[in-house]
C-alpha positions in Angstrom: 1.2 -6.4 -5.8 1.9 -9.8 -4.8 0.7 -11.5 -7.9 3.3 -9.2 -9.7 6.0 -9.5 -7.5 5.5 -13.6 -7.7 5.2 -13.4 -11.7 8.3 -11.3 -11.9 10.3 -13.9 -9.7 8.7 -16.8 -11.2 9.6 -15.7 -14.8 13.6 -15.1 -13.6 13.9 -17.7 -11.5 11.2 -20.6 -11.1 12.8 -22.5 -8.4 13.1 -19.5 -5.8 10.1 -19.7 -4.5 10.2 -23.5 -3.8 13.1 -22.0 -1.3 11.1 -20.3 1.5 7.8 -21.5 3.2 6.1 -18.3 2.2 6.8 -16.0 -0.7 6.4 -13.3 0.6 9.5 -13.1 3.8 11.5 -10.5 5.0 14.1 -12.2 3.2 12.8 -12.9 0.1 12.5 -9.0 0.3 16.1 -8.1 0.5 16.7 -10.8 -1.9 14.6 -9.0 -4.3 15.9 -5.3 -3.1 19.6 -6.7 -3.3 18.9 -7.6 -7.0 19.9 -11.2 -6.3 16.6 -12.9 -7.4 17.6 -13.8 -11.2 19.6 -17.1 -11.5 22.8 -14.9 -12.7 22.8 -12.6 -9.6 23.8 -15.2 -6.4 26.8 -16.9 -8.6 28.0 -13.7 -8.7 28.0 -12.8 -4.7 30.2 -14.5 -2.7 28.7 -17.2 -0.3 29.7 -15.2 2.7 28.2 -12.1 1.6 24.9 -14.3 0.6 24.9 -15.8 3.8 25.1 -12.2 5.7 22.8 -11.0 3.8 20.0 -14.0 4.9 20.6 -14.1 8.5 20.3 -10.2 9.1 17.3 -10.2 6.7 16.0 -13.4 8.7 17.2 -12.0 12.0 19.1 -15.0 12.6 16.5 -17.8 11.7 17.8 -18.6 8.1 21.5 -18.7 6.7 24.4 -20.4 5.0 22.1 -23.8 4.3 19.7 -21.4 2.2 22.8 -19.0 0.9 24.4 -22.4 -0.6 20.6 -23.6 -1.7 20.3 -20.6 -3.5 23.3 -20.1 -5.3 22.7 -24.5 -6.7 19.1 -23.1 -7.5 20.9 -20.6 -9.5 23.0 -23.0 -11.1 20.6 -25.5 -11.9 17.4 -23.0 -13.3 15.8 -23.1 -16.1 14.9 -19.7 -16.5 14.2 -17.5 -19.3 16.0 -14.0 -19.5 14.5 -11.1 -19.4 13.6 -9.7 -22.7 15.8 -5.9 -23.4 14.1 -3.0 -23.0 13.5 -1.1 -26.2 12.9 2.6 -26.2 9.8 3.7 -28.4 10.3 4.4 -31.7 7.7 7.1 -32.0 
């Protein structure tokens, strides 16, 4: 699960990762829960609302450094996006 889980954030957004000292955090989690992982998604939270979101998720350890880290990631990745679903033609 976490080989799919780091796949799936490596294939939105390769720099994430590089982010936290382990990929797999309490908030990394409610990154990914909040939908906020792909590049598009933190540019269009505010930085407040980011930065909330990482300290309660980091229970005070992490905050508006990695909120503002993230959202230049987001700015700066070179990511590919995700390919639209298709329903089956059968």
């Amino acid at each position: 699960m976490q080989n799919r889980m780091y796949t799936l954030r490596y294939q939105l957004h390769p720099e994430f990762d590089a982010l936290f000292s382990e990929p797999i955090l309490a908030t990394t989690l409610a990154l990914m829960q909040a939908e906020l992982v792909s590049p598009g998604a933190p540019q269009d939270v505010s930085l407040n609302a980011l930065t909330e979101l990482v300290r309660q998720a980091s229970h005070g350890k992490l905050g508006a450094p990695l909120a503002l880290a993230l959202v230049q990631s987001a700015h700066t990745s070179f990511a590919s996006p995700p390919l639209a679903r298709r329903s089956p033609s059968i």
